[in-house]
C-alpha positions as MATLAB code, in Angstrom:
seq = 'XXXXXXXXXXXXXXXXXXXXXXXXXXXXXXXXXXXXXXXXXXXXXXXXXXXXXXXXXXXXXXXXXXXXXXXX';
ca = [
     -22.318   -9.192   -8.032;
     -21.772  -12.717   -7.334;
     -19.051  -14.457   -8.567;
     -20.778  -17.344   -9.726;
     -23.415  -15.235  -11.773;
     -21.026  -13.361  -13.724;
     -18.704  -15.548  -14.411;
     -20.960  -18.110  -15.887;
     -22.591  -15.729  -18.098;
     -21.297  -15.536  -22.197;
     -19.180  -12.618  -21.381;
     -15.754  -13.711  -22.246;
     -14.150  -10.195  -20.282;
     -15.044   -8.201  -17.511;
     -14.032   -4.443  -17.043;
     -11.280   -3.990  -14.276;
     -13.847   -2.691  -12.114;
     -15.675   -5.691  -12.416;
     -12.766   -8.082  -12.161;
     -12.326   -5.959   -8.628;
     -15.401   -6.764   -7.531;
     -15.754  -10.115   -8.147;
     -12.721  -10.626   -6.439;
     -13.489   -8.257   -3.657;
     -10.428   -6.109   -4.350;
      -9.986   -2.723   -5.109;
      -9.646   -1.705   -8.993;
      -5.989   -0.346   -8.316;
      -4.797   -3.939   -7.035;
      -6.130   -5.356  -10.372;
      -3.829   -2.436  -12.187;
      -0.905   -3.618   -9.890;
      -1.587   -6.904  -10.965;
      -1.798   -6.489  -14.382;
       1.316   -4.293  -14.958;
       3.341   -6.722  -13.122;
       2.319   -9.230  -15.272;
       0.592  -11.098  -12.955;
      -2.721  -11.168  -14.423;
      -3.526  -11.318  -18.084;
      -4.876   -8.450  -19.970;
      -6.950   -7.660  -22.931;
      -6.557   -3.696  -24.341;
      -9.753   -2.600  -25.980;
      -9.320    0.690  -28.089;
      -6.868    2.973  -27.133;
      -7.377    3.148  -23.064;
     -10.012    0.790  -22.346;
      -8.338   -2.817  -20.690;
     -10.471   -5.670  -20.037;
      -9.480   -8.550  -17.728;
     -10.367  -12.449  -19.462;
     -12.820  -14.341  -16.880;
     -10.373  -17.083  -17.746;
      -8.007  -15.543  -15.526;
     -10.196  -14.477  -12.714;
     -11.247  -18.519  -12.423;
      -7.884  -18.835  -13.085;
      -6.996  -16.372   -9.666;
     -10.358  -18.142   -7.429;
      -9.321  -21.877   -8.847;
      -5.788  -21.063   -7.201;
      -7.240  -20.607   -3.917;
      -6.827  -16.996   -4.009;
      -8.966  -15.288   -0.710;
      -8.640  -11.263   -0.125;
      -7.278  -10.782    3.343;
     -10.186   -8.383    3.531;
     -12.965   -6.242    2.277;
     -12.611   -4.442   -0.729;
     -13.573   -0.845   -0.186;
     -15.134    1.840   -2.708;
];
């Protein structure tokens, strides 16, 4: 997934798994994030949690660069 592509598409959030990705992070370090209040969070039903793509500009805009790959 490329950044650019999704983020530029109508989709207002992203699922954490594909806030991980775009980011090249693992989906736990979004959870981290989240729950420390770090990063802003939508809840969707009763479990589901969706991450704004105003926040993951919000992360890239801020300079933020993994210190490496993201693994599976």
């Amino acid at each position: 997934m490329q950044v650019t592509d999704e983020l530029q598409t109508e989709r207002q959030l992203l699922s954490v798994d594909e806030a991980a990705e775009v980011l090249n992070l693992r989906p736990g370090t979004i959870r981290s994030w989240y729950r420390a209040g770090k990063l802003a969070r939508v809840r969707v039903g009763k479990k589901a949690i969706r991450i704004p793509t105003s926040e993951v500009r919000r992360i890239i805009s801020a300079g933020f660069a993994p210190a490496r790959e993201a693994h599976a």
